[in-house]
GUKOL-71196 format. One record per residue (C-alpha): residue number from 1; residue in three letters; y, x, z. Coordinates in nm, 3 decimals, padded with zeros to 5 digits, always signed. Example, Ala and Ser with C-alpha at 12.3 -4.5 7.8 and 13.67 -1.06 7.14 Angstrom:
<nodes>
+-----+-----+---------+---------+---------+
!   i !  aa !       y !       x !       z !
+-----+-----+---------+---------+---------+
!   1 ! ALA ! -00.450 ! +01.230 ! +00.780 !
!   2 ! SER ! -00.106 ! +01.367 ! +00.714 !
+-----+-----+---------+---------+---------+
</nodes>
This chain:
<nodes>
+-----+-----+---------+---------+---------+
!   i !  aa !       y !       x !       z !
+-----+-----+---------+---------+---------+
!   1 ! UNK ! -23.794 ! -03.808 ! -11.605 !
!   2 ! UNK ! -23.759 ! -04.083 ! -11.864 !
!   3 ! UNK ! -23.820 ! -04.029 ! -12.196 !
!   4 ! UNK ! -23.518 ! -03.991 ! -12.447 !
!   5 ! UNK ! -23.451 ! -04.315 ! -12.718 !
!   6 ! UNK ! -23.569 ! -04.114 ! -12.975 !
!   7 ! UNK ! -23.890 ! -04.067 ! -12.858 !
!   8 ! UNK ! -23.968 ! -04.454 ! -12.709 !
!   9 ! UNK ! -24.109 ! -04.702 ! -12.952 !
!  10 ! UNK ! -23.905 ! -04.936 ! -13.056 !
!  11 ! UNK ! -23.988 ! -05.359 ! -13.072 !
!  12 ! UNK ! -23.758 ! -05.611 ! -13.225 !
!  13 ! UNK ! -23.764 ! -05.938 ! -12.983 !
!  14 ! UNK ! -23.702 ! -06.271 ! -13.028 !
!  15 ! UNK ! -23.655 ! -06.589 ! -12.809 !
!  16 ! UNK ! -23.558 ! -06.937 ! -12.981 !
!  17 ! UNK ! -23.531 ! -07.282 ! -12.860 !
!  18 ! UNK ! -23.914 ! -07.407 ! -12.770 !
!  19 ! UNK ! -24.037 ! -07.423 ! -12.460 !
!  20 ! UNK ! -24.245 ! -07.133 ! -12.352 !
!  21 ! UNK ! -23.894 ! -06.867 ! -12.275 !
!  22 ! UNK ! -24.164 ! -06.720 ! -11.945 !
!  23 ! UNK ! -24.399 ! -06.618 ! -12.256 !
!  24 ! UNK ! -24.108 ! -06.449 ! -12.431 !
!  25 ! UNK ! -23.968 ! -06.323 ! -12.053 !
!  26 ! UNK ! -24.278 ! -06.164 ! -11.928 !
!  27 ! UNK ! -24.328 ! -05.979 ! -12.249 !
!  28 ! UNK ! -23.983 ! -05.839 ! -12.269 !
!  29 ! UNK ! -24.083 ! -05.694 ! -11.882 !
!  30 ! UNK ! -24.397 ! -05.554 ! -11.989 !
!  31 ! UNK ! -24.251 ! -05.425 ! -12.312 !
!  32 ! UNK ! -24.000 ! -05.228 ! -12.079 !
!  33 ! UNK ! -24.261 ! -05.137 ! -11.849 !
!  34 ! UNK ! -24.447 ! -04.931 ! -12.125 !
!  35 ! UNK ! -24.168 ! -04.743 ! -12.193 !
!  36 ! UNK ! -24.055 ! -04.937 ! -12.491 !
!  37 ! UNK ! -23.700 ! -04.945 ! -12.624 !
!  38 ! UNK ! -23.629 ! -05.323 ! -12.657 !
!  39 ! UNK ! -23.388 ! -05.491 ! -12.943 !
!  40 ! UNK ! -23.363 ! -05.793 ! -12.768 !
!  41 ! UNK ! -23.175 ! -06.145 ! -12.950 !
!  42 ! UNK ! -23.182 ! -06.524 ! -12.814 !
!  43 ! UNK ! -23.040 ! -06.811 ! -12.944 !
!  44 ! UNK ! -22.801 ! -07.064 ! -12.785 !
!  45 ! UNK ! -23.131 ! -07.293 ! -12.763 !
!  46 ! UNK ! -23.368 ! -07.023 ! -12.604 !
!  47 ! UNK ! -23.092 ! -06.963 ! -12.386 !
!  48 ! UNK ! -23.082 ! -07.343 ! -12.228 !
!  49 ! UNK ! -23.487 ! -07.345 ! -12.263 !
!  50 ! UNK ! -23.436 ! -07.028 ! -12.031 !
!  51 ! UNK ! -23.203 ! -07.199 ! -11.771 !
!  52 ! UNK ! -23.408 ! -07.553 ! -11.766 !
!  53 ! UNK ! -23.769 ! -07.369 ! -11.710 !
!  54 ! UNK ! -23.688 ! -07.063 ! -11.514 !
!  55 ! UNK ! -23.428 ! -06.969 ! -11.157 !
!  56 ! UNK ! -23.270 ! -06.730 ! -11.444 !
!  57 ! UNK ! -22.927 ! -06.762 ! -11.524 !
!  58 ! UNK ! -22.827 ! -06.510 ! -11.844 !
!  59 ! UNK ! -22.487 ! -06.430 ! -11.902 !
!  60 ! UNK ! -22.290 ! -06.565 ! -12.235 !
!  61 ! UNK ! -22.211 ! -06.208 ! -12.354 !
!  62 ! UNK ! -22.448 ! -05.959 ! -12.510 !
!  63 ! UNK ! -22.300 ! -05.700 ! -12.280 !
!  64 ! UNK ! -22.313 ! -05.908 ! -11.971 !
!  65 ! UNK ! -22.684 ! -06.027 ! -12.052 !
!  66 ! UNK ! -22.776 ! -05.686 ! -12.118 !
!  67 ! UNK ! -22.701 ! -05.564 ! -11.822 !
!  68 ! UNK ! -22.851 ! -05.846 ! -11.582 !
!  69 ! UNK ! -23.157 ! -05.768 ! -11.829 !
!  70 ! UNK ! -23.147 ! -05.427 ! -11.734 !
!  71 ! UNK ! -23.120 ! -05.449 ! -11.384 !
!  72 ! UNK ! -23.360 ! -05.778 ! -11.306 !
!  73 ! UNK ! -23.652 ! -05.584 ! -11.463 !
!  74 ! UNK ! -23.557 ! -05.226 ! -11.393 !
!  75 ! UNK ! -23.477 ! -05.115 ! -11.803 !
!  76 ! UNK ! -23.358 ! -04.781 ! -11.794 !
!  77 ! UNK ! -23.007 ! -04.749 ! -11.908 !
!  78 ! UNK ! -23.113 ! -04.680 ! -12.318 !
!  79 ! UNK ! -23.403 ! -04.883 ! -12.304 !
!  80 ! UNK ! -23.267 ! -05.247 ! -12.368 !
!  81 ! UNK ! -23.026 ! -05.339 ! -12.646 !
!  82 ! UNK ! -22.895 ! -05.707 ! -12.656 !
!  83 ! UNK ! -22.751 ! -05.803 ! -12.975 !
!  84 ! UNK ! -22.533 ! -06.104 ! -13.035 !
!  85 ! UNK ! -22.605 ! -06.376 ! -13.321 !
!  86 ! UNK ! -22.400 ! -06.282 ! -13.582 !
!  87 ! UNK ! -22.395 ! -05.914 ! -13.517 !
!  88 ! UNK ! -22.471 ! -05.813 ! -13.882 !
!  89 ! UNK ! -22.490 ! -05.447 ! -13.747 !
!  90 ! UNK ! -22.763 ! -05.470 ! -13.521 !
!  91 ! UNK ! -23.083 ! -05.212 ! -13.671 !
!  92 ! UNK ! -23.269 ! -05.558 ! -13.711 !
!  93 ! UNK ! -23.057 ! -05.720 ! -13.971 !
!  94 ! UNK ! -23.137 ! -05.444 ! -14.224 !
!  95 ! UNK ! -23.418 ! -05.228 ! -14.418 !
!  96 ! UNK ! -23.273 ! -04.993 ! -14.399 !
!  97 ! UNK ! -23.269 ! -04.970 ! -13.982 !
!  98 ! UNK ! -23.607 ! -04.866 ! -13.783 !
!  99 ! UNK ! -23.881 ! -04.977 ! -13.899 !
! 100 ! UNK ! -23.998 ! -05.170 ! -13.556 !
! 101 ! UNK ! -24.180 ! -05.471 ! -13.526 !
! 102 ! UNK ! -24.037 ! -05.831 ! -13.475 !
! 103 ! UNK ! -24.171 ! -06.048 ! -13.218 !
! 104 ! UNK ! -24.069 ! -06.401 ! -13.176 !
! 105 ! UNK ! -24.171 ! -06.567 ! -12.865 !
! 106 ! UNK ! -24.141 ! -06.847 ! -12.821 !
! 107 ! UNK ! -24.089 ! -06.934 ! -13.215 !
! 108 ! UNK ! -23.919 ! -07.288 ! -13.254 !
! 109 ! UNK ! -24.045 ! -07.492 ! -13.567 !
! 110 ! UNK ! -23.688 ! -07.436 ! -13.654 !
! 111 ! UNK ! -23.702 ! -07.121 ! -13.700 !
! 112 ! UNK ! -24.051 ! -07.150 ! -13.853 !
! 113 ! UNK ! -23.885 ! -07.350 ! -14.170 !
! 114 ! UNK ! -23.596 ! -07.089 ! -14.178 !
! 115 ! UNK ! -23.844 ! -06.779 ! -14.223 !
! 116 ! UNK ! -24.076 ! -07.008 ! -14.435 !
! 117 ! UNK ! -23.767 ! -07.087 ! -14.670 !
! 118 ! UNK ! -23.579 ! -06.754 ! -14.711 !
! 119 ! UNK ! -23.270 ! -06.887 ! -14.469 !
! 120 ! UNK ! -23.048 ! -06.594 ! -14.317 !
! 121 ! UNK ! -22.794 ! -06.785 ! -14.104 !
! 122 ! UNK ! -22.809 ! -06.575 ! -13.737 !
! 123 ! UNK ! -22.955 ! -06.208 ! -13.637 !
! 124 ! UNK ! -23.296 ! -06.324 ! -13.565 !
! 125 ! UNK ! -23.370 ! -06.552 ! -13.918 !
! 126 ! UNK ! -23.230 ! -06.224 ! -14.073 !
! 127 ! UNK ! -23.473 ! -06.011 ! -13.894 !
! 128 ! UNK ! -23.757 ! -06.224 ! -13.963 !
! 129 ! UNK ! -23.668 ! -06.215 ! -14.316 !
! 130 ! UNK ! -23.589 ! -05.816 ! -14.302 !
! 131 ! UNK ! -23.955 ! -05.802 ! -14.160 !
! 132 ! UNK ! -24.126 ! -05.988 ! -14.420 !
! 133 ! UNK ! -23.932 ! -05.827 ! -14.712 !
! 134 ! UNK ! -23.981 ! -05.494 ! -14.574 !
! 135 ! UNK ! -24.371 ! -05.580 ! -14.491 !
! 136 ! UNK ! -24.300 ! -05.496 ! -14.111 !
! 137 ! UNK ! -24.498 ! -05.607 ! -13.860 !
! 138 ! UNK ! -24.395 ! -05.973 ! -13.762 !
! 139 ! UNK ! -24.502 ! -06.159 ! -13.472 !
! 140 ! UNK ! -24.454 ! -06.537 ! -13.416 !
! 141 ! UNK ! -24.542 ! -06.741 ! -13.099 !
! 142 ! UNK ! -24.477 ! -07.119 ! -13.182 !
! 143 ! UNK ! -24.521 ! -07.391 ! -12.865 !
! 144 ! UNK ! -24.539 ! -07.722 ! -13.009 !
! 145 ! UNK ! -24.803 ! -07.978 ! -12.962 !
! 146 ! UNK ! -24.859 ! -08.172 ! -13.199 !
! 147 ! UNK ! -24.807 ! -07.997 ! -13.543 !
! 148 ! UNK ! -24.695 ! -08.179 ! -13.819 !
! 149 ! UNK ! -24.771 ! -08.120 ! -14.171 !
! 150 ! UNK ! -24.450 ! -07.947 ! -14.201 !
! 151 ! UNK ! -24.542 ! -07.695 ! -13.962 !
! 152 ! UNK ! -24.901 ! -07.640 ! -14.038 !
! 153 ! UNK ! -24.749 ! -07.537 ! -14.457 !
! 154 ! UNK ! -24.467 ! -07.309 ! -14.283 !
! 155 ! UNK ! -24.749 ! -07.141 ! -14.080 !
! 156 ! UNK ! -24.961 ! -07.064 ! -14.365 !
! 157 ! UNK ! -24.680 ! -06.968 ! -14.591 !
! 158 ! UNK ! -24.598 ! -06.755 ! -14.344 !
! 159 ! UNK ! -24.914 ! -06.622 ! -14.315 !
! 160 ! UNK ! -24.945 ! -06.556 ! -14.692 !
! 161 ! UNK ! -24.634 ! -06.373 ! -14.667 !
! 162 ! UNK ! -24.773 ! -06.119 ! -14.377 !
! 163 ! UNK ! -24.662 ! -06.258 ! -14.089 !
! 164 ! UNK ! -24.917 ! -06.262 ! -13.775 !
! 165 ! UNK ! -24.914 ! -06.656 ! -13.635 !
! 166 ! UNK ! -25.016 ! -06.636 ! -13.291 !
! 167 ! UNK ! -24.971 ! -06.972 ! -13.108 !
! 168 ! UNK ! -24.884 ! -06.997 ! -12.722 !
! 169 ! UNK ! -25.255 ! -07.114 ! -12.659 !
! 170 ! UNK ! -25.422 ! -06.886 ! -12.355 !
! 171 ! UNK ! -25.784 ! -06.905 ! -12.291 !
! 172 ! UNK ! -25.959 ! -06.986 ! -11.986 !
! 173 ! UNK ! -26.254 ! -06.759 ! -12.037 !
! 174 ! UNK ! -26.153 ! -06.493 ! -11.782 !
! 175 ! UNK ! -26.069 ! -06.800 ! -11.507 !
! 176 ! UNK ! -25.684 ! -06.781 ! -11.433 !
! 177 ! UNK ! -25.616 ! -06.863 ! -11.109 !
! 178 ! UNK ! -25.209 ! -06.906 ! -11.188 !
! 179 ! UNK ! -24.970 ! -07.018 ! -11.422 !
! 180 ! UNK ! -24.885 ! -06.645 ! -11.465 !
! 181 ! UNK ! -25.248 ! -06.546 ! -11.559 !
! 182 ! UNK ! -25.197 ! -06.758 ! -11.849 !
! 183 ! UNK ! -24.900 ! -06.666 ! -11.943 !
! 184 ! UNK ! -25.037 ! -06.334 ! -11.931 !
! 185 ! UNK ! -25.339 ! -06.398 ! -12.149 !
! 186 ! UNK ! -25.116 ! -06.464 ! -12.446 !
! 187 ! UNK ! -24.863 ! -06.190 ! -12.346 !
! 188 ! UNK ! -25.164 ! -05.940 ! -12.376 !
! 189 ! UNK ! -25.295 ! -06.106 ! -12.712 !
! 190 ! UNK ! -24.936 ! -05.960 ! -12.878 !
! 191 ! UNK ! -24.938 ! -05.677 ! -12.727 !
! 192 ! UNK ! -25.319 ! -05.583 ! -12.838 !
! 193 ! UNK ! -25.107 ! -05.666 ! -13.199 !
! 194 ! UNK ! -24.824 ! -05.418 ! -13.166 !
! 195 ! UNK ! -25.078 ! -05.124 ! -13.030 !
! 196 ! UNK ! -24.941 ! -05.073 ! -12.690 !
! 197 ! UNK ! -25.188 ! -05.030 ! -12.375 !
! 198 ! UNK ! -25.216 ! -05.336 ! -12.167 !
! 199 ! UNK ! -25.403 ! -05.422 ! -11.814 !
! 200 ! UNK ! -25.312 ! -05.761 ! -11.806 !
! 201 ! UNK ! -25.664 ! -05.862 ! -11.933 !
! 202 ! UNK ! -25.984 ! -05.688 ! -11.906 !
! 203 ! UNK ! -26.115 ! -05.656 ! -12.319 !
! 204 ! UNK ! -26.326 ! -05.906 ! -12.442 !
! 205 ! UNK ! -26.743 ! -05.722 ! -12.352 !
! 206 ! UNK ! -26.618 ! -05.411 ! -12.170 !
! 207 ! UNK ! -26.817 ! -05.532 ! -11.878 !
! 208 ! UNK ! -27.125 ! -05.587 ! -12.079 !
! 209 ! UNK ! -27.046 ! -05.130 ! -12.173 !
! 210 ! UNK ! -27.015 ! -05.116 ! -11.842 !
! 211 ! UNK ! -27.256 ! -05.249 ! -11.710 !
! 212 ! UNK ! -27.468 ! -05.103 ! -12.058 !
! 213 ! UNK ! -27.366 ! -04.732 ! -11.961 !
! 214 ! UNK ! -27.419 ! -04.798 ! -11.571 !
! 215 ! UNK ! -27.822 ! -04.887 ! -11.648 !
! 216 ! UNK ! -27.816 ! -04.565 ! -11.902 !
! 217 ! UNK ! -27.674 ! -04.316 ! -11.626 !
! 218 ! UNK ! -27.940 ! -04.519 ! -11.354 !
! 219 ! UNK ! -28.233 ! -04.446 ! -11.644 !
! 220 ! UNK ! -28.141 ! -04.094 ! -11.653 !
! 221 ! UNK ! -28.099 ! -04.013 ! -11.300 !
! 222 ! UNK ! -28.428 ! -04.197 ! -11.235 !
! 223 ! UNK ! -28.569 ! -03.968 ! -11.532 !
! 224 ! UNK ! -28.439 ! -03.657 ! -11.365 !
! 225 ! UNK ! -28.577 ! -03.735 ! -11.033 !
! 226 ! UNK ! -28.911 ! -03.765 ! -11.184 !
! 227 ! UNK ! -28.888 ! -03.405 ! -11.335 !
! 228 ! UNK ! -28.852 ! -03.230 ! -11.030 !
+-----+-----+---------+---------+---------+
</nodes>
């Protein structure tokens, strides 16, 4: 039986215009997966980035992109909440709504210099700046190579003002053998951030525990032997 709204935390998600939208995709499927309630807002740029790198085609409509949401990664009927760019309603674009994290992933440099700068002109730059006034928990994923100077001050005035910067860089310690095991990596590094289980990854040294606790339990069953 699923679990009722009220009970199902609740993530703020974002997806502008630079390239990366399968970072921003997979998340929003492992978000739902874990039982998350989803606030989820694109802009007209994330949307093409969307149809250019992936065989997705969302709908123009909140309504009609919430539903092909729903039903292409199996979001129970309360779970997943598409809100349109000027919807000045939406929880997100006030304190006084839940108190959720914001994630934005990918974050365009665009919307970098809004947040950096105050700027409220759509839903998401509103719930960035909603999320930094309020001293929520805010998430950003540039994808941009190089950085410029520009960039690099946004990021650390972001920073200073709370906000986590987490760049679209996966590692290549735990040896990906797909393009989806590094998209993956960095999916797991956010949600590590926002608390929320994840097996996408093994943790950093659990197989050095494990392999710690496996010698302690062969140490004392070799002890016990001995005593009888």
């Amino acid at each position: 039986m699923a679990e009722s709204s009220t009970q199902r935390p609740t993530v703020n998600l974002a997806l502008t215009g630079a390239s990366g939208a399968q970072y921003g995709l997979r998340l929003l499927q492992c978000l739902l997966a874990a039982g998350c309630r989803v606030h989820f807002m694109i802009s007209k740029a994330a949307q093409v980035v969307v149809a250019t790198e992936t065989e997705l085609r969302l709908p123009g409509s909140p309504e009609s992109m919430q539903a092909y949401l729903a039903e292409t990664y199996g979001a129970d009927p309360d779970q997943l909440l598409v809100f349109g760019r000027e919807d000045w309603f939406a929880p997100p674009a006030s304190g006084s709504g839940s108190r959720a994290p914001l994630v934005i992933c990918p974050c365009s440099t665009g919307t970098l210099s809004a947040l950096a700068t105050g700027a409220s002109n759509n839903l998401i730059e509103r719930a960035g700046d909603v999320a930094l006034k309020e001293r929520h928990k805010l998430i950003l994923v540039p994808r941009e190579a190089p950085y410029s100077e520009v960039h690099l001050d946004n990021m650390l005035r972001l920073t200073r003002m709370g906000a986590t910067i987490m760049p679209a860089s996966p590692g290549f310690y735990h040896r990906p053998q797909s393009i989806e095991d590094l998209v993956d990596f960095v999916v797991a590094r956010i949600l590590d951030h926002l608390d929320l289980p994840q097996d996408l990854m093994p943790r950093w040294g659990q197989d050095r525990i494990d392999r710690k606790l496996g010698n302690a339990g062969s140490r004392s069953d070799a002890a016990n032997a001995s005593e009888q």
